[in-house]
N, C-alpha and C positions, 0 to 999 in steps of 0.2 A: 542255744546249744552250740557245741564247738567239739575240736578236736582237742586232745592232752595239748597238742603245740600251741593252738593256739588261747586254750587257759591261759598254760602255763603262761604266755607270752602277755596275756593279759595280767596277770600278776606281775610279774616282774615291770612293768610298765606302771602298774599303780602304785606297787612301791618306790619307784625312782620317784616319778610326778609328785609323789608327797615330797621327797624331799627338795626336789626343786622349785616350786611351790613355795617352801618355806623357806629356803634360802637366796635363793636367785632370783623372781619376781619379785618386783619392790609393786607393784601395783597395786595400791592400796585398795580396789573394787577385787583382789582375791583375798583377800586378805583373815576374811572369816570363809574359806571355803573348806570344805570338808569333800574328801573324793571316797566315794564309794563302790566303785566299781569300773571294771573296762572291760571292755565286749568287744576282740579283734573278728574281727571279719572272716572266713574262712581263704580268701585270696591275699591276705593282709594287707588290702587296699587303704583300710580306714579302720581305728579301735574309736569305739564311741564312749566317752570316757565321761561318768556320773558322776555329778556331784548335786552336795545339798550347802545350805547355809542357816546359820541361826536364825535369820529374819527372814521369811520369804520374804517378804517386800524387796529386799536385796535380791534377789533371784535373777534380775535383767541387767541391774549391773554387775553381779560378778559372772555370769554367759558375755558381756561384751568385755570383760576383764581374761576369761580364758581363751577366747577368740583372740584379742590382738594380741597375745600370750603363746596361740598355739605352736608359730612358724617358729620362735625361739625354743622354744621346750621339744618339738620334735627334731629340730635340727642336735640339742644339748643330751636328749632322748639315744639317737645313731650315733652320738660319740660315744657315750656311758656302755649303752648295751652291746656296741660293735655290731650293729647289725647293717647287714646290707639292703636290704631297703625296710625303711622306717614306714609302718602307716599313719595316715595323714589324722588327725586330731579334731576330733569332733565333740565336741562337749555339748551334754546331756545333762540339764534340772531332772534333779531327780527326787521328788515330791513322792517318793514313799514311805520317808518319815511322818510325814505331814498326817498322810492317809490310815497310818498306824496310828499315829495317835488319836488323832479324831474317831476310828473305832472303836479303843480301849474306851474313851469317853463313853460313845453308844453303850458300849457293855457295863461301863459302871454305872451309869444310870439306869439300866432297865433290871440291873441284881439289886439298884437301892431300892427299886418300885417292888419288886418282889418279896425282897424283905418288909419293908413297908405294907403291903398287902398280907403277909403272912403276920405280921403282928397285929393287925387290924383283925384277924380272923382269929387267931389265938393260935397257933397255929408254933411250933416251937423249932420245928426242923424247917425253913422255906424250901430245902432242896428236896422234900420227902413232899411238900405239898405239889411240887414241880412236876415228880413222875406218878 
């Protein structure tokens, strides 16, 4: 949870970091990072700023890719936004795609078992057999 300021202030912060990210880090360990989210603090100490990547397996190099990244991007951060003081840069794997998918999985299988059981029994509706 947060206050409207500091949402707001986490948006405005996710969309800059995408674009400096894409343009201004040549670091090739960010290189496939996707940011999903920023989560300012309510003292705006620190925004704990999420991301995910195509490979987990990549997951530890691009966290030590946004780490040596962070002091540049938050200093490039208080120029863009004009802010008086910037919070410090904390990056966040964020493996709730991962966990999304792997449930949709769970669920597709246990709807083919049901169908599959409902055609076994003759049974024409599986959602009518259900309730």
């Amino acid at each position: 949870m947060g206050t409207r300021r500091t949402k707001r202030l986490g948006n405005l912060i996710l969309a800059e970091l995408g674009g400096l990210l894409a343009r201004r880090v040549k670091d090739p360990r960010v290189a496939a990072v996707s940011l999903t989210a920023v989560d300012v603090a309510p003292d705006l100490s620190q925004a704990k700023v999420y991301f995910s990547v195509l490979d987990p397996s990549h997951s530890d190099q691009a966290l030590a890719g946004l780490r040596a990244a962070a002091g540049f991007l938050r200093k490039e951060l208080a120029a863009n936004l004009r802010l008086k003081t910037m919070p410090r840069l904390v990056p966040v794997y964020d493996d709730s795609l991962i966990k999304a998918a792997h449930l949709d999985q769970v669920i597709r299988q246990a709807r083919a078992q049901d169908e599959a059981a409902a055609e076994a029994r003759g049974d024409d509706d599986p959602e009518e057999a259900a309730s």
